[in-house]
TILO-390223 format. One record per residue: y, z, x of N, C-alpha, C in turn; residue number from 1. Coordinates in steps of 0.2 Angstrom, whole numbers. Layout:
residues N
DRENGU     n.v     n.w     n.u    ca.v    ca.w    ca.u     c.v     c.w     c.u   resi
DRENGU       Y       Z       X       Y       Z       X       Y       Z       X    NUM
...
***
This chain:
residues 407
DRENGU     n.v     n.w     n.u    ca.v    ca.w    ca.u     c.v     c.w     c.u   resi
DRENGU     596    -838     357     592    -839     362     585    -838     361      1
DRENGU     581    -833     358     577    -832     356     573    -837     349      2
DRENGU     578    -839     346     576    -846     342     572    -851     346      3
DRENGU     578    -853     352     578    -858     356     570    -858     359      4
DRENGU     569    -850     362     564    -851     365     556    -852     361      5
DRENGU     557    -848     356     551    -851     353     549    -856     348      6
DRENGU     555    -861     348     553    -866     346     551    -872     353      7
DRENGU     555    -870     359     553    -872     365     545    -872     367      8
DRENGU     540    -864     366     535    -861     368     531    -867     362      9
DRENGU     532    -868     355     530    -871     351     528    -880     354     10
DRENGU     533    -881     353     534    -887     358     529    -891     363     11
DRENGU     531    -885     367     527    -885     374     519    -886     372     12
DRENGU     520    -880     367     511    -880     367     508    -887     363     13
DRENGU     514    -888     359     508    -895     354     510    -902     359     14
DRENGU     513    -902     366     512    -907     369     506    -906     374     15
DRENGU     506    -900     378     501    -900     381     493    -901     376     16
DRENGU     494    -902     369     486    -900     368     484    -908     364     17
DRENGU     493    -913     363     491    -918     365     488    -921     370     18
DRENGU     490    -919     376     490    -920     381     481    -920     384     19
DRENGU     480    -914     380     473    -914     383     467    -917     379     20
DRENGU     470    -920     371     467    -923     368     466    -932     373     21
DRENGU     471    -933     376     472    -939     380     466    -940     387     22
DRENGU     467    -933     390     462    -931     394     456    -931     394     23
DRENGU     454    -932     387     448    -930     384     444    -938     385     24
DRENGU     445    -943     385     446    -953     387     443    -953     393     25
DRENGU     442    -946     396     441    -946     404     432    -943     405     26
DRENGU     430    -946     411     424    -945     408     424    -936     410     27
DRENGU     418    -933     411     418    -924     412     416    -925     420     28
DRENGU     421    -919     424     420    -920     431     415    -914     431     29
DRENGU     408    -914     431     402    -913     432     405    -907     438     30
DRENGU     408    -907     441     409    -903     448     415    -897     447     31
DRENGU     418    -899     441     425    -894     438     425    -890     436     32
DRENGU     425    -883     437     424    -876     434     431    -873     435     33
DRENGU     431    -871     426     437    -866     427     437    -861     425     34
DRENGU     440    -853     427     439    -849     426     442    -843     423     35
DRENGU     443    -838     418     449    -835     417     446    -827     417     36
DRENGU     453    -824     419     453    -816     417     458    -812     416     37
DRENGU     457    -807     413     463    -801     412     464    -798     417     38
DRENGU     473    -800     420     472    -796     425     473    -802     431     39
DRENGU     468    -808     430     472    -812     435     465    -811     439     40
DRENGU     461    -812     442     454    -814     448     453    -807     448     41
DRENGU     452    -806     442     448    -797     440     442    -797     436     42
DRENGU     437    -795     435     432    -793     431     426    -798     431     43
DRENGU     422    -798     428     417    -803     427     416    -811     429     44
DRENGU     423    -814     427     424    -819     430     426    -819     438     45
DRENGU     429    -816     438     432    -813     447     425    -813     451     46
DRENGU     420    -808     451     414    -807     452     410    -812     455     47
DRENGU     410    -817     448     407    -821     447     408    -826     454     48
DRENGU     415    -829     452     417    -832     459     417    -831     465     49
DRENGU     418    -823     466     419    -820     470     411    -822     474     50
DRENGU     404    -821     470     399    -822     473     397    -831     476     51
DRENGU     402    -833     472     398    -839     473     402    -843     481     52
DRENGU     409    -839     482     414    -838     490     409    -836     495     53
DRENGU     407    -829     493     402    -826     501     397    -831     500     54
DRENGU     393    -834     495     386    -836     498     389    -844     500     55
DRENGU     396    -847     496     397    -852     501     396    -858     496     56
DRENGU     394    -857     488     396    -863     485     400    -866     481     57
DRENGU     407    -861     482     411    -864     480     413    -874     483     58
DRENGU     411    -872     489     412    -879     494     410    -887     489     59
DRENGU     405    -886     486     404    -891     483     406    -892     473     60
DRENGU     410    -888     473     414    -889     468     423    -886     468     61
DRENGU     424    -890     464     432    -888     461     433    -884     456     62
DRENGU     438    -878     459     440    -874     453     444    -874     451     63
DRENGU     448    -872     445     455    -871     442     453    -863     439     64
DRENGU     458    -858     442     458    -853     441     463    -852     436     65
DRENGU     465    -851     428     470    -851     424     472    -842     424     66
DRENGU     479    -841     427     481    -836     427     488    -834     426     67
DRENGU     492    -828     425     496    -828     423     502    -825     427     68
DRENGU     500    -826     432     504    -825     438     503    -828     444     69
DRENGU     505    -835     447     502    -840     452     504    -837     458     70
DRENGU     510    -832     459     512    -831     466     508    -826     468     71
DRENGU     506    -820     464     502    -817     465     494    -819     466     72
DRENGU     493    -823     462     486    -826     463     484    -827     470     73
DRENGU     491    -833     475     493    -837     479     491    -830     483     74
DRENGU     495    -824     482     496    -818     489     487    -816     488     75
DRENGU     483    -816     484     476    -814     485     471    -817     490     76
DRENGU     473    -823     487     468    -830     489     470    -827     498     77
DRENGU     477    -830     500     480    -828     505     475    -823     511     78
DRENGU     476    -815     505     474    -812     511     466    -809     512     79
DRENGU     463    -816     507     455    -817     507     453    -822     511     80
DRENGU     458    -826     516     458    -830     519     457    -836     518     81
DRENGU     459    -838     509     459    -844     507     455    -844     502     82
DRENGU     454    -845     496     450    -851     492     447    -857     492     83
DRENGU     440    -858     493     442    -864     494     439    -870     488     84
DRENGU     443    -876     489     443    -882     483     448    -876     477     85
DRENGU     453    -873     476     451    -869     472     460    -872     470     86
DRENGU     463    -869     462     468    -873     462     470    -867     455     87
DRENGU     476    -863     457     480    -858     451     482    -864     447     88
DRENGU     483    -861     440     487    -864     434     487    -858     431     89
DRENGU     492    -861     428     499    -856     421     492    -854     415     90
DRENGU     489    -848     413     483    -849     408     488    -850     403     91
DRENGU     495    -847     402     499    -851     395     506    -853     398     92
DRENGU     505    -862     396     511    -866     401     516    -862     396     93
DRENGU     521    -863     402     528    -863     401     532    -866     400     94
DRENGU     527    -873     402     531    -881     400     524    -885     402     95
DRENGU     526    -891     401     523    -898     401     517    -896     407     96
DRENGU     509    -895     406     509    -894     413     501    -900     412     97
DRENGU     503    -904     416     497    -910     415     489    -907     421     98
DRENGU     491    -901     424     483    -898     424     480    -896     421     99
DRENGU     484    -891     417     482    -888     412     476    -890     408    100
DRENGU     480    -896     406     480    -900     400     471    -904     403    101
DRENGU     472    -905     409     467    -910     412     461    -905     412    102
DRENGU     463    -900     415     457    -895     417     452    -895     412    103
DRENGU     454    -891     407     451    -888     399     447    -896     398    104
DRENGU     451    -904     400     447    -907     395     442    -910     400    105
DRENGU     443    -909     406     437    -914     408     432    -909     412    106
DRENGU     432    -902     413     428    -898     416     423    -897     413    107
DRENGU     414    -895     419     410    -895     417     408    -889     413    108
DRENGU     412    -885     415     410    -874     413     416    -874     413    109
DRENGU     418    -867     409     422    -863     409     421    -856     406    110
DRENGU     421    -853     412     418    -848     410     426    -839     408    111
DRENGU     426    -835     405     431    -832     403     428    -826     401    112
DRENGU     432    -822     404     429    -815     400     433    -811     397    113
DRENGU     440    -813     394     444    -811     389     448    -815     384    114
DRENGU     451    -820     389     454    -824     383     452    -831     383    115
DRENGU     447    -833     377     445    -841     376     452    -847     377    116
DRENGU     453    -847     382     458    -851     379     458    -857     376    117
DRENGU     451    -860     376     449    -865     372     449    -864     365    118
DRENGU     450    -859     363     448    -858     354     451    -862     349    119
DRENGU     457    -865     351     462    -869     349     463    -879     350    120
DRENGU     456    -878     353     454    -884     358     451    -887     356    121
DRENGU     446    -893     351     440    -894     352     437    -895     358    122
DRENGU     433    -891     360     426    -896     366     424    -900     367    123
DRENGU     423    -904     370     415    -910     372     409    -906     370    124
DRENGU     406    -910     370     400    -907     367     396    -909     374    125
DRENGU     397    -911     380     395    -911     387     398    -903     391    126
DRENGU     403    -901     388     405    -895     391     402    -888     389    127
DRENGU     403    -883     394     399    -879     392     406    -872     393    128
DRENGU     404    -868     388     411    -863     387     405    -856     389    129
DRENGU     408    -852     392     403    -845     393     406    -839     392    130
DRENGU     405    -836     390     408    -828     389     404    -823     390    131
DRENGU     410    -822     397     406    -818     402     406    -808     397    132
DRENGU     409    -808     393     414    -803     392     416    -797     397    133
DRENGU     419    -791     393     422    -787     398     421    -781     395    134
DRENGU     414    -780     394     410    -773     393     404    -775     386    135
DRENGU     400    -768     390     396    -767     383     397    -767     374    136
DRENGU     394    -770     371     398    -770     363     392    -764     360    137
DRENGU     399    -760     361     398    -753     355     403    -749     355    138
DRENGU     401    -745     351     405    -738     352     413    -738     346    139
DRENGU     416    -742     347     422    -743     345     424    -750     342    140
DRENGU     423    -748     334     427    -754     330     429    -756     334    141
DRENGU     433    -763     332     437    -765     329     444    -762     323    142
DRENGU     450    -763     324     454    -760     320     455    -767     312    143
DRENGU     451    -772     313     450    -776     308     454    -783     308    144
DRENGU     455    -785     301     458    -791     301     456    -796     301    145
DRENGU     459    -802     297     457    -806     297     455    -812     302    146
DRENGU     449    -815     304     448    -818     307     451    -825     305    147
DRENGU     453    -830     310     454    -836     309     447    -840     312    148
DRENGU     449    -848     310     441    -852     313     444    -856     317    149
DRENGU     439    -854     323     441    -856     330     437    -863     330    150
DRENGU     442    -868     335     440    -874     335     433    -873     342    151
DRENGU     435    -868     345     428    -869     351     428    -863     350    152
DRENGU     418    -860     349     417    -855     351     413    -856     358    153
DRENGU     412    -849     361     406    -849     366     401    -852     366    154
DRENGU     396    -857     370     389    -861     370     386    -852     371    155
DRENGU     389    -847     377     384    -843     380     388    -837     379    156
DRENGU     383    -831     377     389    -827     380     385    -819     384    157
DRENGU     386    -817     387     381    -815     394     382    -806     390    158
DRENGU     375    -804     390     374    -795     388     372    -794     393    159
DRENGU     370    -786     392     365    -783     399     360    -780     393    160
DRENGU     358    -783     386     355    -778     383     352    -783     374    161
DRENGU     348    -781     374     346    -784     364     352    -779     361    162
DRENGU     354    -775     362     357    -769     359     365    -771     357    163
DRENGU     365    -773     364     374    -776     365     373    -782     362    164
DRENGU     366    -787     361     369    -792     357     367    -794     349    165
DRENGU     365    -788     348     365    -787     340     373    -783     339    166
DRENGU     375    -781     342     381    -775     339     387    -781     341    167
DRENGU     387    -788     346     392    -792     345     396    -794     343    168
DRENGU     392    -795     337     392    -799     330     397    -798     324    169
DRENGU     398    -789     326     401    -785     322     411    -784     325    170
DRENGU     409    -788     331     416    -787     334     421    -792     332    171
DRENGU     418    -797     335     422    -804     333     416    -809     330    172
DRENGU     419    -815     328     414    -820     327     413    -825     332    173
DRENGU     406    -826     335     405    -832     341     401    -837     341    174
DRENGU     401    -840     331     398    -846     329     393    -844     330    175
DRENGU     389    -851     334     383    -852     334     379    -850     343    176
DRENGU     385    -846     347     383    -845     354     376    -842     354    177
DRENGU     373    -842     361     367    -839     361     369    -833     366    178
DRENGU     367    -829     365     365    -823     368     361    -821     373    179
DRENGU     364    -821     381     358    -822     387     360    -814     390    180
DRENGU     354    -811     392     354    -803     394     351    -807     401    181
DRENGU     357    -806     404     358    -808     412     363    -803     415    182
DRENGU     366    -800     409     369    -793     413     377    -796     412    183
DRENGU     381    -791     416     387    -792     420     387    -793     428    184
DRENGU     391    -799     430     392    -798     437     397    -793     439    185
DRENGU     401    -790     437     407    -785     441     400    -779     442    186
DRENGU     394    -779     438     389    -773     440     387    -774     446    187
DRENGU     386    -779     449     383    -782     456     388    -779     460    188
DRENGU     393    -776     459     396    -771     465     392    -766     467    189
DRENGU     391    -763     459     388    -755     461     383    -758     467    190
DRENGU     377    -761     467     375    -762     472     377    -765     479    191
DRENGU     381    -767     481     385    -769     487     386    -762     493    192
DRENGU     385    -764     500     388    -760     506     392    -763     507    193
DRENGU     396    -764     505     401    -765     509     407    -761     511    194
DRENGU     407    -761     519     412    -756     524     418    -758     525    195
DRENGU     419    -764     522     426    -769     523     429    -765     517    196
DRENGU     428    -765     512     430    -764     504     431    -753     506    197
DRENGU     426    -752     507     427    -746     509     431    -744     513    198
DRENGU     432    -745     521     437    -744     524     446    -746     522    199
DRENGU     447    -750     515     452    -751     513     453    -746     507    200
DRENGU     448    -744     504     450    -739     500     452    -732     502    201
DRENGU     445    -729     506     450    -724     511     459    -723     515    202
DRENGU     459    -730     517     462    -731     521     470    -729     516    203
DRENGU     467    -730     509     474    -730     506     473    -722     499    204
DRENGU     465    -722     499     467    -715     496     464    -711     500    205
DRENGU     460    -710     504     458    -706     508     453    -699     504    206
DRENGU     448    -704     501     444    -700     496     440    -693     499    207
DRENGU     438    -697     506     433    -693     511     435    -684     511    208
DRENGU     442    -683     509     446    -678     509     445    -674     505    209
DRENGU     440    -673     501     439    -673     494     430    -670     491    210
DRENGU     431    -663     489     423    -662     488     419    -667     484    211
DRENGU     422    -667     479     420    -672     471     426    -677     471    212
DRENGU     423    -684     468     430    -686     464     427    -688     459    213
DRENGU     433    -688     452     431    -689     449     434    -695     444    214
DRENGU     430    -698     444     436    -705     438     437    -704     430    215
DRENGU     444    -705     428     443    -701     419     446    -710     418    216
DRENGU     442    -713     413     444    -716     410     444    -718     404    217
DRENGU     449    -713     399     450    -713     393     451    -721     389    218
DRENGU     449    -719     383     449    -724     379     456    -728     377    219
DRENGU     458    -733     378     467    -736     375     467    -732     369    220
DRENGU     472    -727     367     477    -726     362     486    -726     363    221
DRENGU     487    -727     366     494    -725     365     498    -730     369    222
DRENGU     502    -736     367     505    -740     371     513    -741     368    223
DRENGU     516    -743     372     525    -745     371     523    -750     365    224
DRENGU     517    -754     364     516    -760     360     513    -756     354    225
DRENGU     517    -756     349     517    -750     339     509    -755     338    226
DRENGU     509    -761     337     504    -763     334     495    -762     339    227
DRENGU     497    -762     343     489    -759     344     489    -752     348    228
DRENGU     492    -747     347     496    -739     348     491    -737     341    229
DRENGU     486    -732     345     484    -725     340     488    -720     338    230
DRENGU     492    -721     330     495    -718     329     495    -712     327    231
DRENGU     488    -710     326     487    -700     328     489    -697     333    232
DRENGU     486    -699     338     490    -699     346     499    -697     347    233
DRENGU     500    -690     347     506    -691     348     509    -683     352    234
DRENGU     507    -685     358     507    -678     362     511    -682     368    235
DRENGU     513    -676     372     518    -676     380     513    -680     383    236
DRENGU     506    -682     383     503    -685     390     501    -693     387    237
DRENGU     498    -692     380     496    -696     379     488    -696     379    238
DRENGU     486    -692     382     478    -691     384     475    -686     378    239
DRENGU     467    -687     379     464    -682     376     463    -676     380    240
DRENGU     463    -671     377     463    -664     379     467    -659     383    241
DRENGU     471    -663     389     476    -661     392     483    -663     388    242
DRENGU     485    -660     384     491    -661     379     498    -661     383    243
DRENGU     501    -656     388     506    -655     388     507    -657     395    244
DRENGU     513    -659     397     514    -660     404     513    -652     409    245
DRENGU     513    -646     403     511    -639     407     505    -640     409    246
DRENGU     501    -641     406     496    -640     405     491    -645     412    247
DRENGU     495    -651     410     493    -658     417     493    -653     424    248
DRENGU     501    -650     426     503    -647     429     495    -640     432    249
DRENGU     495    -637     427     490    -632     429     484    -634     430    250
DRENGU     483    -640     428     476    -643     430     475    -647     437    251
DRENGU     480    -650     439     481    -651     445     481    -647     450    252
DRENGU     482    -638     450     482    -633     453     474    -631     452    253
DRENGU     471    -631     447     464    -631     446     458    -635     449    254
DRENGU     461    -643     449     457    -647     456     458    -646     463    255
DRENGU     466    -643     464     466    -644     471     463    -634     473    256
DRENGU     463    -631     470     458    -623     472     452    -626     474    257
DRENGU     447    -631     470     440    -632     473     442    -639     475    258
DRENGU     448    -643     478     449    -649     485     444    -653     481    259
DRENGU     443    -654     476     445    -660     471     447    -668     468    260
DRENGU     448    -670     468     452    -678     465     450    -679     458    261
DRENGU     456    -679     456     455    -684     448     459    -690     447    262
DRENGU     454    -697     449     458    -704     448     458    -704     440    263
DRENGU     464    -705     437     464    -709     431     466    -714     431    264
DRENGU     461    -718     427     464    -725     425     466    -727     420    265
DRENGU     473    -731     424     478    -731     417     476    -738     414    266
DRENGU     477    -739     409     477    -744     406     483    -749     406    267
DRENGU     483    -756     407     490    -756     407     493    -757     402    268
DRENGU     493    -758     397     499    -755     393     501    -748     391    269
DRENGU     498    -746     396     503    -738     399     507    -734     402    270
DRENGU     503    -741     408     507    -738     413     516    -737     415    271
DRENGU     518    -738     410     526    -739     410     527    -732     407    272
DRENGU     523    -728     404     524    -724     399     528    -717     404    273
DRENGU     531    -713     406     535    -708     409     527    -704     411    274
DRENGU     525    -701     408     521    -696     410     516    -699     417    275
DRENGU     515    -704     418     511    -706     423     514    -709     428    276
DRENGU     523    -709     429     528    -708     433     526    -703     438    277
DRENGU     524    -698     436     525    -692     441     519    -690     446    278
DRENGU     522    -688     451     516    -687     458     511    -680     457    279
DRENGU     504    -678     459     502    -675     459     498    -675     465    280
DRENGU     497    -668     468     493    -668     473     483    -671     474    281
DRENGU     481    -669     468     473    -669     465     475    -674     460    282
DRENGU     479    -677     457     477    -685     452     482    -690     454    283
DRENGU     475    -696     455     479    -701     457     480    -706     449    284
DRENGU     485    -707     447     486    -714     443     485    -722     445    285
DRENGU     480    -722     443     476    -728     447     478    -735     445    286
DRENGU     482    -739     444     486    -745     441     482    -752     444    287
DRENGU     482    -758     441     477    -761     442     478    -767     447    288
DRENGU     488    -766     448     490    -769     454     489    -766     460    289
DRENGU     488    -759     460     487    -756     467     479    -758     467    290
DRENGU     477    -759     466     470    -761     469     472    -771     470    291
DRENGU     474    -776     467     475    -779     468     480    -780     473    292
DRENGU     484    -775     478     487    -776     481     482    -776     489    293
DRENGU     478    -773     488     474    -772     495     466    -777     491    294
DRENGU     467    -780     488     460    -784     486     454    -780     485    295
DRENGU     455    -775     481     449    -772     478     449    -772     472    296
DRENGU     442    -774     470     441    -775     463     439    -768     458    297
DRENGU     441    -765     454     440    -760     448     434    -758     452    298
DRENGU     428    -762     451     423    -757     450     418    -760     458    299
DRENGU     422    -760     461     421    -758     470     424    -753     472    300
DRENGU     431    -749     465     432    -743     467     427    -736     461    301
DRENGU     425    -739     458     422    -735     453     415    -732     456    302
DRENGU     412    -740     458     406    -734     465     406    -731     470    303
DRENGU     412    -729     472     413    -724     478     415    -715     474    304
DRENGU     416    -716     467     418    -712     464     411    -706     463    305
DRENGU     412    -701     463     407    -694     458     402    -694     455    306
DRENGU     408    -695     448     407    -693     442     413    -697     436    307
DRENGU     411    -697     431     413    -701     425     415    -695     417    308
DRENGU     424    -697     418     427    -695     413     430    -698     407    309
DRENGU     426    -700     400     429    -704     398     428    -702     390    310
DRENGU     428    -707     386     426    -703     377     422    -709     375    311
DRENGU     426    -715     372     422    -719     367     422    -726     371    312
DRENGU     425    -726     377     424    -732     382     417    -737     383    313
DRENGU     417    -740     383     410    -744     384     409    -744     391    314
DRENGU     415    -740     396     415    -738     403     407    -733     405    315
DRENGU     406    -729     397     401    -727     401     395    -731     400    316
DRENGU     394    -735     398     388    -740     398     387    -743     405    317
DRENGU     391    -744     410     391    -747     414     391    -741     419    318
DRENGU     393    -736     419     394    -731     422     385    -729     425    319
DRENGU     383    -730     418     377    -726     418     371    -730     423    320
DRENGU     373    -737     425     370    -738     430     370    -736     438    321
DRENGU     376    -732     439     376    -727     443     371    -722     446    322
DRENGU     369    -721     437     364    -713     436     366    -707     439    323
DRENGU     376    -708     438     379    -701     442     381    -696     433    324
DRENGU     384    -692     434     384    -687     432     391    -689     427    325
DRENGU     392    -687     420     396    -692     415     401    -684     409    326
DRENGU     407    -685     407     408    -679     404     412    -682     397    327
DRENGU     409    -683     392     415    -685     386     420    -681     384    328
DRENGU     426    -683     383     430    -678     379     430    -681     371    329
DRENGU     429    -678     367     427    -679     360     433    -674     355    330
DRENGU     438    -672     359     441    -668     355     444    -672     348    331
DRENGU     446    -677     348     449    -681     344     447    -686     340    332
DRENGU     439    -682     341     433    -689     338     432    -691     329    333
DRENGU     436    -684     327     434    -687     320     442    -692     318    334
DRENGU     447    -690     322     454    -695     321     451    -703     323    335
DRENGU     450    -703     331     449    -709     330     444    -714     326    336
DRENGU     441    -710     325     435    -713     320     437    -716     313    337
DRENGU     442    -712     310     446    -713     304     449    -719     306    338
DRENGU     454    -721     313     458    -723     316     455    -730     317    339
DRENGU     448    -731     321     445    -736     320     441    -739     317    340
DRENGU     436    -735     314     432    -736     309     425    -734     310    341
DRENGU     419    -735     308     415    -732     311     412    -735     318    342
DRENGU     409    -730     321     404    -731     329     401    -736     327    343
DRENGU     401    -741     332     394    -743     334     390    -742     339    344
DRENGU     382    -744     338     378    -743     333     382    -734     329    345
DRENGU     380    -734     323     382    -728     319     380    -719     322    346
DRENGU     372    -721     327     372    -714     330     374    -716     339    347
DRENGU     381    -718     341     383    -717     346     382    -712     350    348
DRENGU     385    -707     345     386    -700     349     378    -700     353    349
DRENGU     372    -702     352     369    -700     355     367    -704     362    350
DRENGU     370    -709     365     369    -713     370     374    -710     374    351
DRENGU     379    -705     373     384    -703     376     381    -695     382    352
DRENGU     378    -698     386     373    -694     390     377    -690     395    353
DRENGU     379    -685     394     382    -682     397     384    -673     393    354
DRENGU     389    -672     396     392    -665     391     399    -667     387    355
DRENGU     398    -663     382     402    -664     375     407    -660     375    356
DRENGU     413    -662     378     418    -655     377     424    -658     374    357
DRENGU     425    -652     371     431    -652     365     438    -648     366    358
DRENGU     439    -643     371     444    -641     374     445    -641     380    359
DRENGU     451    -638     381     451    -638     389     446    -634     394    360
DRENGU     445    -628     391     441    -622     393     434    -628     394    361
DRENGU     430    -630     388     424    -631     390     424    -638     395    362
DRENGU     430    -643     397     433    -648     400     433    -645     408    363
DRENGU     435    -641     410     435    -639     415     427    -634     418    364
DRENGU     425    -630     412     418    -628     413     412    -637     415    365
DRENGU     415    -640     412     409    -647     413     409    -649     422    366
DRENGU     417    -650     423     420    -651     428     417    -647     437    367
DRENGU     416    -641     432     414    -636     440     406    -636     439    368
DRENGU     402    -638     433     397    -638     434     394    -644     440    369
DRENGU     399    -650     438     398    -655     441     397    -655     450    370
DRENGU     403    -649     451     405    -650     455     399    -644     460    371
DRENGU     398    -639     456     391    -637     460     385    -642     460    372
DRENGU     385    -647     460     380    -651     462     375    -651     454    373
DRENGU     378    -650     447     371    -649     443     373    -654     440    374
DRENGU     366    -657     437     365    -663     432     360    -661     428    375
DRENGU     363    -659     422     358    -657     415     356    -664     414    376
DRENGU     358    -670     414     357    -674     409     355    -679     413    377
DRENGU     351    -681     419     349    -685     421     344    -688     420    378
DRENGU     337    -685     418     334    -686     416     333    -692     408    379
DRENGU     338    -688     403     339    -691     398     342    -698     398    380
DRENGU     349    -698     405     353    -704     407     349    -712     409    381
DRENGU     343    -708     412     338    -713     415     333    -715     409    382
DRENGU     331    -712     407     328    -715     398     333    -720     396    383
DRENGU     338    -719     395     343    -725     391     344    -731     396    384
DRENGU     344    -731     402     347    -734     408     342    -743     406    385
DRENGU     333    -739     404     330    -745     404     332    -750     398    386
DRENGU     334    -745     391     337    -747     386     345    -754     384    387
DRENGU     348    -750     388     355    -754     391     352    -760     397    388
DRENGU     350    -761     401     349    -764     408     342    -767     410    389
DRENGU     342    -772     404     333    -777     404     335    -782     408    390
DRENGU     333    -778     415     331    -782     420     335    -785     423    391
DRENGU     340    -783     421     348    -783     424     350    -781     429    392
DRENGU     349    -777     432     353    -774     439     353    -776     444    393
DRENGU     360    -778     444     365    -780     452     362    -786     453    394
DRENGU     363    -789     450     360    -796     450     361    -803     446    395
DRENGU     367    -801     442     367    -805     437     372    -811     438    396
DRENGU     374    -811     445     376    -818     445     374    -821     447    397
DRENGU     369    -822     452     365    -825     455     359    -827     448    398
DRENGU     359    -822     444     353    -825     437     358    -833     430    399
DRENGU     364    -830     432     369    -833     429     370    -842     433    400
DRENGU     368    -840     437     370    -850     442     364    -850     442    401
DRENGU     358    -847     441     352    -851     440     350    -852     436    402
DRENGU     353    -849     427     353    -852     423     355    -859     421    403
DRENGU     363    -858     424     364    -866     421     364    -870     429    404
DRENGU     359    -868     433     356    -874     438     362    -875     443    405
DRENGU     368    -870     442     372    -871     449     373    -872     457    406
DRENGU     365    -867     459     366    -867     466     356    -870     465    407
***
């Protein structure tokens, strides 16, 4: 059976890419955008679309949203009260699917900010491919490997920084793309009021309850999947610094004495893992369907939060437009370095504007520091901000449809 299927999947895929070779005879519908992301109408491209809904221009265009689950796509759209022109596809068919196929060849943009599905595809040279990406480029290798040559790279691919677009280069290869410091659109939350998105997150965690909260979102190490799993990494939680499910236990006792919260966010290929099964009073396991079940996007729940827990995340790059208060865990900093190879840029450590803790003891002293209202590192955090953020803020989808002339 498992023969069967992937010679089936093999099949499938060199028909449809005939298929869109065929498509290609068609002229370009100038008005057909498609769009993809991890996660399904999350992150950057989500944003993206998301802005171009409220102000109202999607109406004169057509979209094709490639995602990997349609009936959940279907139950969003739904209870956003529709989509509109807008049309779910399988991002990898399962069979013959002559959208697919249609979409890729005749759209004017395609915009992505994880998986090119074009790579495999030659372009038109009328179309235009964008990589919104999905985070600052630094901090953390690559674990290596041979790159293959992609039939389509990006025309575009969006920074918030010269910084992030010299350190790219180092990550993947993106041909001959240009580099436009127009930012991220999922940053265009942090500045948002909206009391609609707020009253749904209370409603379901009920943050208000709570002196501090704070968000830890550790770097991916450890998944059911061996080939991208840090294999120094091998403790009861998983996590850096809290080792032991004792240990979890007393810390939880430790947030709820000063009335507390610790969201952590899981990454998803963790969250199957046992330790993040279990209930706590002061930590939530924040998973990326529960916020897609109530239509809140990641980082519309990130700006109602504190403070920032994290280590080599390029979370805090984005964080730091906040200008809230940031704690790395670094106990583990010479393994993973070995693990992945060097930082980028080489003096990382020093963009990491926060407090540096290496145990638990100095992990929980950062913690209550925070929590009495103190921020050492503000002033420092605001020096880097102009660094990271040229002329980017909260703003970058509205500078991105006026780059390529869409509204």
């Amino acid at each position: 059976m498992g023969f069967l299927k992937t010679v089936n999947t093999h099949l499938v895929g060199a028909i449809n890419k005939k298929l869109y070779r065929a498509f290609q005879y068609q002229r370009i519908n100038e008005k057909l955008l498609v769009f993809e992301s991890e996660g399904d109408l999350t992150d950057n491209s989500y944003a993206l679309y998301d802005y171009m809904n409220k102000k109202g221009y999607l109406k004169k265009y057509q979209t094709v949203w490639l995602v990997n689950d349609i009936s959940s796509a279907l139950g969003y759209a739904k209870r956003e009260g529709g989509f509109p022109n807008t049309t779910f596809v399988k991002k990898f068919p399962e069979h013959i699917d002559l959208r697919w196929s249609k979409s890729l060849a005749t759209c004017k943009y395609f915009f992505y900010d994880h998986s090119n599905v074009m790579h495999d595809l030659k372009k038109r040279k009328q179309q235009t491919v964008v990589y919104l990406t999905h985070g600052f480029a630094g901090y953390k290798a690559g674990k290596g490997g041979t790159e293959k040559e992609e039939f389509t790279y990006p025309d575009y691919v969006m920074v918030t920084c010269k910084l992030s677009a010299e350190l790219y280069p180092s990550f993947a290869n993106f041909g001959k793309a240009k580099f436009l410091t127009m930012g991220m659109p999922r940053l265009d939350y942090f500045g948002d009021d909206n009391s609609t998105i707020r009253n749904k997150i209370e409603s379901e965690y009920r943050l208000s309850r709570y002196k501090k909260v704070f968000l830890w979102m550790p770097t991916f190490r450890e998944s059911n999947h061996k080939e991208i799993s840090e294999e120094y990494l091998r403790t009861e939680t998983h996590l850096p610094i809290i080792e032991t499910e004792i240990i979890l236990d007393k810390f939880n006792l430790f947030l709820q004495e000063r009335s507390l919260l610790m969201v952590l966010k899981i990454h998803p290929l963790q969250k199957n893992l046992p330790v993040f099964q279990k209930k706590y009073s002061n930590i939530i396991f924040l998973r990326d369907e529960q916020l897609h079940e109530i239509n809140v996007q990641l980082y519309q729940f990130i700006a109602l939060t504190d403070a920032l827990i994290t280590d080599y995340s390029s979370i805090s790059a984005d964080y730091m437009l906040l200008n809230r208060p940031m704690i790395f865990t670094l106990d583990d900093y010479e393994e993973y370095k070995e693990s992945r190879g060097e930082f980028l840029p080489g003096n990382a450590i020093d963009y990491w504007t926060g407090a540096h803790v290496y145990n638990l003891k100095e992990f929980c002293s950062a913690i209550e520091e925070i929590e009495k209202g103190k921020d050492p590192y503000k002033k420092e955090r605001e020096k880097l901000i102009s660094i990271f953020y040229e002329g980017t803020k909260r703003d970058s989808a509205k500078k991105i449809l006026n780059f390529f002339r869409m509204i």
